[in-house]
N, C-alpha and C positions, 0 to 999 in steps of 0.2 A: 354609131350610137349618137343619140340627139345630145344638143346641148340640153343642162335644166335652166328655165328661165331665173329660178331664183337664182342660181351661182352667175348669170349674166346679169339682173338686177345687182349684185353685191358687186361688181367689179365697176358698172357704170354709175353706184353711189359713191362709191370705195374713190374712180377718178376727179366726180363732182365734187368731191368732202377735201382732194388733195388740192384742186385748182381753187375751190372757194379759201382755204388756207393760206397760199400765196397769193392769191389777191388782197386777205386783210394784213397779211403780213407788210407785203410791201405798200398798202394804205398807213398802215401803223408807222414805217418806217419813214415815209413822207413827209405826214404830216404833224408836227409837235403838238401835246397836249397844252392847252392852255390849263395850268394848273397856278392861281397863285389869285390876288387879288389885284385892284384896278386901285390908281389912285382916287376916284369918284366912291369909290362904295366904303360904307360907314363903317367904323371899327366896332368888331366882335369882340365882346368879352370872353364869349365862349362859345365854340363849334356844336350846331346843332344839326341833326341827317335832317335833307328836306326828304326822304320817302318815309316809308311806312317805319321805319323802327324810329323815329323821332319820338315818340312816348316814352320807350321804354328808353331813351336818353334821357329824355327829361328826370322821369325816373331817375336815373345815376345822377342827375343835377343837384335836386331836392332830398332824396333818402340818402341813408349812411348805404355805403357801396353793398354791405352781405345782402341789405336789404334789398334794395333797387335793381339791381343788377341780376340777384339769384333766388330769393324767397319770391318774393310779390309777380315776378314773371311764371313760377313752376305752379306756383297758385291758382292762376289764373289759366296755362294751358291744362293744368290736372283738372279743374273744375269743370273746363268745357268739354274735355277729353271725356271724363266718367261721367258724365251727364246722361247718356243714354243707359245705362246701368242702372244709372240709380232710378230714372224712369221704370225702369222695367223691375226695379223691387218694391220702390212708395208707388207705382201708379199716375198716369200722365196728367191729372190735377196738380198736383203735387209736384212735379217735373218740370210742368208746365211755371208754376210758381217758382220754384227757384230759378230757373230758367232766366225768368223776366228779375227775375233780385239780381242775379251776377249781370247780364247784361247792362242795368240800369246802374250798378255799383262802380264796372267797367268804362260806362259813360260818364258817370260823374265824375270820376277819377280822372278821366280824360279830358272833360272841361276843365276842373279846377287846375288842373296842373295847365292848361293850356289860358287858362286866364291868369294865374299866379304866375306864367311867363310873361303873357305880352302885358302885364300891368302897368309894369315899371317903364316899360317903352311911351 
């Protein structure tokens, strides 16, 4: 009886998934994270993510936390979420138009909080 290729594809990912493991492990183990600050870099009043969730930081910076943190974010995925729904009951004029209002509302919001950060700087 033959081998099946897929059960010899799973054995030779299965070994490549084991050896790439021990390689970052014993990378990990190497070499120390540099986690902390430099005496050159300027004091922080407060921790802000430099990727993508830096808004919704900001967010918790400015608003009171139920706010910030849990209304104003569910808002905002629910709106873009049921967007095509609600297309498909007003009609793509219409769709179209709020569309461009939550987008433009989500950017302002994003400027303003991103100028009312680096203001004061």
């Amino acid at each position: 009886m033959a081998r099946s290729p897929i059960r010899h594809l799973k054995e030779k990912e299965g070994i490549a998934t084991l050896f790439f493991l021990v390689v970052c492990t014993a990378l990990a183990l190497e070499f120390t994270p540099s986690v902390g600050t430099s005496n050159l870099a300027p004091a922080v009043t407060h921790a802000v993510a430099p990727w993508i969730f830096g808004p919704f930081q900001v967010l918790l910076l400015y608003l009171p936390p139920w706010l910030g943190a849990l209304i104003v974010p569910i808002l905002i995925i629910s709106g873009f979420s049921g967007l095509p729904w609600l297309v498909d009951y007003i009609g793509i004029k219409w769709g179209q138009m709020i569309f461009s209002t939550l987008f433009g509302f989500v950017l302002l919001l994003l400027l303003w909080f991103m100028v009312k950060e680096l203001w004061w700087i």
